[in-house]
C-alpha positions in Angstrom: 39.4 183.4 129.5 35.9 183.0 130.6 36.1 184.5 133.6 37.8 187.7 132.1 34.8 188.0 130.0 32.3 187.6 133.1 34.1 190.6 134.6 33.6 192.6 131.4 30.4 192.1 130.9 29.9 192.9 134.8 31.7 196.1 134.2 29.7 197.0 130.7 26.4 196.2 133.0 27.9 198.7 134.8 28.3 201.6 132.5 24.7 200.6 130.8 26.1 199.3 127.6 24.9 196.0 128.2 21.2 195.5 129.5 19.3 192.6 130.7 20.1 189.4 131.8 20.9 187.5 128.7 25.0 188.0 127.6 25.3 189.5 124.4 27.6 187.5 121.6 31.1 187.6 122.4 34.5 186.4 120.9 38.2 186.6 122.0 40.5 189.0 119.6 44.0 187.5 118.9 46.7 190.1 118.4 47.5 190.6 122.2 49.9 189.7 124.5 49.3 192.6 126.7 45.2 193.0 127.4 42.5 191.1 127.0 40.4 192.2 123.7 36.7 191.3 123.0 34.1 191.5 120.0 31.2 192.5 122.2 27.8 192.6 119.9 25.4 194.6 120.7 22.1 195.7 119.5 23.6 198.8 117.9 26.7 197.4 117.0 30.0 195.9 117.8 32.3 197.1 119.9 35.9 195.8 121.0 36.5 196.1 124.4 40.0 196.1 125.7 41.3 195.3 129.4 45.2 195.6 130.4 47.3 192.7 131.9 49.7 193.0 134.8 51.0 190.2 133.2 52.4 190.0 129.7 51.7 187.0 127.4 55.5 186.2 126.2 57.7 183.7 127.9 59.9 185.7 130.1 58.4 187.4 133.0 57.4 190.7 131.6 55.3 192.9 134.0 53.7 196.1 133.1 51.3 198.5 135.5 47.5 198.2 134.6 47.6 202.4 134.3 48.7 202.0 131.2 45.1 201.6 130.5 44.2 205.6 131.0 47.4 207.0 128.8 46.1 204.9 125.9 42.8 206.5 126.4 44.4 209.9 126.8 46.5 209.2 123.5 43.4 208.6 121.7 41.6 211.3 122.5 44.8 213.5 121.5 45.2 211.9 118.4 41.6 212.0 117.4 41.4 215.6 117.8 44.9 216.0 116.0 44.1 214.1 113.5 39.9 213.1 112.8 40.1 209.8 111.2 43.2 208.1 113.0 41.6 206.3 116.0 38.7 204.4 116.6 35.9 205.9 118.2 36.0 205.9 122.2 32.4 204.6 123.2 32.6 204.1 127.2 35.7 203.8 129.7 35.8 201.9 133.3 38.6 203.3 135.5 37.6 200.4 138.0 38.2 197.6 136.2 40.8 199.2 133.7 38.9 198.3 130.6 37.5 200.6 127.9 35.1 199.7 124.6 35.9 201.8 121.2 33.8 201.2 117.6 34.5 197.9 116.4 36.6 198.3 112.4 34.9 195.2 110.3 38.0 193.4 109.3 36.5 193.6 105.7 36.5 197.5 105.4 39.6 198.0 107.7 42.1 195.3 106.5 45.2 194.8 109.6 48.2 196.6 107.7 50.0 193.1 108.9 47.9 190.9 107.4 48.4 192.7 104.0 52.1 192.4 103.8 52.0 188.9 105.2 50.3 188.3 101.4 52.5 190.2 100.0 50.4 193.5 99.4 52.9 196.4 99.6 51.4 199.8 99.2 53.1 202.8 99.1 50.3 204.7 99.7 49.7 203.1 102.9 52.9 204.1 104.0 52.9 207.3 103.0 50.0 207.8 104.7 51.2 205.9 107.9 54.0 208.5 107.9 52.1 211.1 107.2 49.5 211.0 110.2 52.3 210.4 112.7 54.0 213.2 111.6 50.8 215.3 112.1 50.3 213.7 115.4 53.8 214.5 117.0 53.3 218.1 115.1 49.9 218.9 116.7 51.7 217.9 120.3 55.5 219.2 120.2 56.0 221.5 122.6 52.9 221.6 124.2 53.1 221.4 128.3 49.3 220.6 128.5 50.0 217.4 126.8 53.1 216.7 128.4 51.1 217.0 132.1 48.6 214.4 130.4 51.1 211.9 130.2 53.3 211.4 133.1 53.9 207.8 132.1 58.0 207.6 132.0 57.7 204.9 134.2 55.4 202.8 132.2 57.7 203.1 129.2 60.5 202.7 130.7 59.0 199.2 131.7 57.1 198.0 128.3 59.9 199.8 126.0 63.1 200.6 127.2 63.8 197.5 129.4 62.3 194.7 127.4 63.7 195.6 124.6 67.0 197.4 124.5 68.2 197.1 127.9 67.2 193.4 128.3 69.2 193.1 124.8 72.3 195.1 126.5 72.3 191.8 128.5 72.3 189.6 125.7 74.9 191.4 123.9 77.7 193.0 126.9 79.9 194.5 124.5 77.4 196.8 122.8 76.1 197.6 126.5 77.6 200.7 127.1 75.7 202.2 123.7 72.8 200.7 124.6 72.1 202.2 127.9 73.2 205.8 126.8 71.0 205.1 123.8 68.3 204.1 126.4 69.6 207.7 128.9 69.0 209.9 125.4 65.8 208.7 124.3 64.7 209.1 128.3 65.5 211.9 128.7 64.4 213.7 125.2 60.8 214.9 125.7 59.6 216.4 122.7 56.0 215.2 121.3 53.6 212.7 122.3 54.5 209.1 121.9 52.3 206.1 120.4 55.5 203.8 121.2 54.0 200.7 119.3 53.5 202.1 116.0 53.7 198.9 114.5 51.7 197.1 111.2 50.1 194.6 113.6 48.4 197.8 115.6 47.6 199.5 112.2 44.1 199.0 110.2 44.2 200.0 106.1 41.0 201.8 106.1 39.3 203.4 103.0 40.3 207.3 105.0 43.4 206.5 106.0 45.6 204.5 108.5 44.0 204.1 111.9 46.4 203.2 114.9 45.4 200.7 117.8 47.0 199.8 121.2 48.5 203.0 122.2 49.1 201.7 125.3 52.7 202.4 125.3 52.0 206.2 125.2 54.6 208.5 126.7 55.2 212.5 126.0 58.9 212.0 124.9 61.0 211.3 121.9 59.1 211.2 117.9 62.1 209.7 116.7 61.0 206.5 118.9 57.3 206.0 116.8 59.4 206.5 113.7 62.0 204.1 114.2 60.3 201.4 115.8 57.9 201.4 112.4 60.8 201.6 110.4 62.2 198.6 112.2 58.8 196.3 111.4 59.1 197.1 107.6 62.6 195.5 107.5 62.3 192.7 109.7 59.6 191.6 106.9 61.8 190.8 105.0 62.8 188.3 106.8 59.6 187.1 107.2 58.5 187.0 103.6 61.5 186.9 101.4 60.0 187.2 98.2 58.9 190.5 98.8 61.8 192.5 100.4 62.4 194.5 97.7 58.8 195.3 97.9 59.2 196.2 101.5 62.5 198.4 101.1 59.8 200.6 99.0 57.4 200.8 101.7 60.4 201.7 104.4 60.9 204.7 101.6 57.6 205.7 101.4 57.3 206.6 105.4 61.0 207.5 106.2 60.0 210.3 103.5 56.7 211.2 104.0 57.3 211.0 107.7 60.7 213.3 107.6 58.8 215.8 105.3 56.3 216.8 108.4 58.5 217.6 110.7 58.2 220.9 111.5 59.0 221.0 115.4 62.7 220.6 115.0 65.9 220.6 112.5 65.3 216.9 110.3 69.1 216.3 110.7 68.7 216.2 114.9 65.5 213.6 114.2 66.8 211.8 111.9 70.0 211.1 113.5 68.2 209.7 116.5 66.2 207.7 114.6 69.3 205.9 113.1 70.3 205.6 116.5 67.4 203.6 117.0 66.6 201.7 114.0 69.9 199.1 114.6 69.1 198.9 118.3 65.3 197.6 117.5 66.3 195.6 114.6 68.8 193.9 117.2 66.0 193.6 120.7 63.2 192.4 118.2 65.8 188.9 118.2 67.5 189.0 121.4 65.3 191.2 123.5 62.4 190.0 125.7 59.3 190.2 122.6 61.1 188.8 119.7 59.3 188.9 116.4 57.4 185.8 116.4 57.7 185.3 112.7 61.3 184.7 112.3 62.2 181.3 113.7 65.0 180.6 111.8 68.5 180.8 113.3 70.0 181.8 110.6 67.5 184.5 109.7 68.4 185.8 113.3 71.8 185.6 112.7 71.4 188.1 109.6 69.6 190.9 111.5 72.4 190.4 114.3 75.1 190.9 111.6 73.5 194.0 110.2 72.2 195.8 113.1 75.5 194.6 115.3 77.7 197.2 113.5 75.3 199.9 113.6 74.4 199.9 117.4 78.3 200.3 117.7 78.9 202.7 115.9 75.8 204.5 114.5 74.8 206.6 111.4 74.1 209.9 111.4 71.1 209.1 108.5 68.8 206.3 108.0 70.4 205.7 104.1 72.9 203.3 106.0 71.2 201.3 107.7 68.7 201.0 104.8 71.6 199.9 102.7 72.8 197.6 104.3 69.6 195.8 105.0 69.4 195.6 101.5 72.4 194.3 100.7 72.3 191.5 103.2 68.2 190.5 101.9 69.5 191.1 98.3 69.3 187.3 97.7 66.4 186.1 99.5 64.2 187.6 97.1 65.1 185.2 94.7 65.0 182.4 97.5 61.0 182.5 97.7 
């Protein structure tokens, strides 16, 4: 750990964001499993600094390229411009040492989404608003071949999205194989919009102007439905995390499935929706048996009940997300009461 903080102050000595001899404060951010992430303070402020690992931080061996670093640069300065207010400010970026340094969001102004529904806080409006700036973001960047050129990154996807998580769970599960990997060949090959690909409550802050999305590292010009599903997916799997409150987070799923469906303008709703229920089941299923399980549910037999819902709906899939919302709700109906 030290030593990854002596490179990055090297490298913020570099750019002039650092000056002197004396090493500003510093402190390790958890969160990551996939970069290094600093509080740096400096005399005008804090800033976070994030720097990619080759290596992930999970317990298989999960390798991604460093590059990603640049596309989740390139995604925020997209995404800013799309939408002002949905990104942290970019303050300085090292190609050399793949590392960049954005505005640091006090914790106390700019609550993590995750945090809040770990308490049990479950605002609509939040959601709403979640799905609403995604919805702008993939609007502002359908279609457009100058961001598509930006973000050659299939590769990188392929290895931080596809593989870990629905082709490693193809392994795990040999009979729903076959869907998974044409499931894996669709979403591939569909190249629509630009792509956060970790739109998830852990990478969102709650601020006081609206949702503002971290870790974009992921980025990939490709499929919407992806972003939309794979958010989806974290508001149910809270359930299982906090039982008490799955009713409460059946209402928050509501509030972005809707707000997020009624922005889409760059193609027929049906087509999007459809592949998002595609989806949906497929996540639910790789976030237990794929290579980055949730780390909140450790319970067997909460595992089992996300393998009994989402097992029937990778085989045969819905053509709307109302299914699969239903029957997530009727398997969680008692845990509410089960506190």
């Amino acid at each position: 750990m030290q030593d990854s903080l002596v490179e990055i102050l090297s490298a913020l000595r570099r750019l002039g964001l650092v000056r002197g001899d004396a090493d500003p404060p510093a402190e390790p951010l958890a969160g990551g499993v996939s970069s290094d992430i600093w509080r740096i303070d400096l005399p005008g402020g804090a800033i976070c600094v994030k720097r990619a690992l080759a290596r992930l931080r999970v317990a298989q061996d999960w390798r991604a390229p460093v590059e990603r670093n640049a596309f989740e640069v390139a995604w925020m300065e997209v995404a800013g411009e799309a939408v002002p207010g949905a990104v942290p400010r970019l303050v300085a970026v090292d190609d050399a040492t793949k590392l960049f340094a954005m505005e640091f969001l006090d914790p106390r102004t700019h609550p993590l989404w995750k945090a809040r529904l770990r308490d049990g806080i479950a605002e609509p409006p939040v959601a709403r608003a979640v799905g609403e700036r995604l919805a702008r973001i993939h609007a502002a960047t359908a279609g457009r071949d100058d961001v598509a050129a930006r973000f050659r990154s299939d590769a990188i996807f392929h290895a931080i999205r596809l593989e870990p998580y629905l082709l490693a769970t193809a392994r795990r599960h040999p009979d729903l194989a076959p869907r998974l990997e044409a499931l894996v060949a669709r979403t591939a090959a569909t190249r629509l919009a630009l792509v956060h690909g970790d739109v998830s409550p852990k990478n969102i802050l709650a601020g006081p102007s609206g949702p503002v999305f971290l870790d974009a590292e992921c980025a990939w010009y490709g499929d919407p439905a992806f972003d939309a599903a794979f958010c989806l997916n974290h508001l149910l799997l809270k359930a299982a995390w906090r039982p008490a409150h799955a009713i409460a987070y059946l209402s928050l799923f509501d509030a972005l499935r809707r707000s997020y469906l009624a922005g889409c303008d760059w193609e027929p709703v049906a087509g999007l929706e459809a592949r998002i229920a595609a989806l949906l089941p497929a996540l639910l299923l790789a976030r237990v048996d794929g290579k980055s399980p949730v780390e909140y549910i450790v319970d067997d037999a909460m595992r089992d009940a996300v393998r009994r819902v989402a097992r029937p709906l990778v085989a045969a899939p819905p053509a709307d997300i109302s299914a699969i919302r239903a029957a997530w709700a009727a398997e969680t109906a008692s845990w509410s009461r089960h506190p």
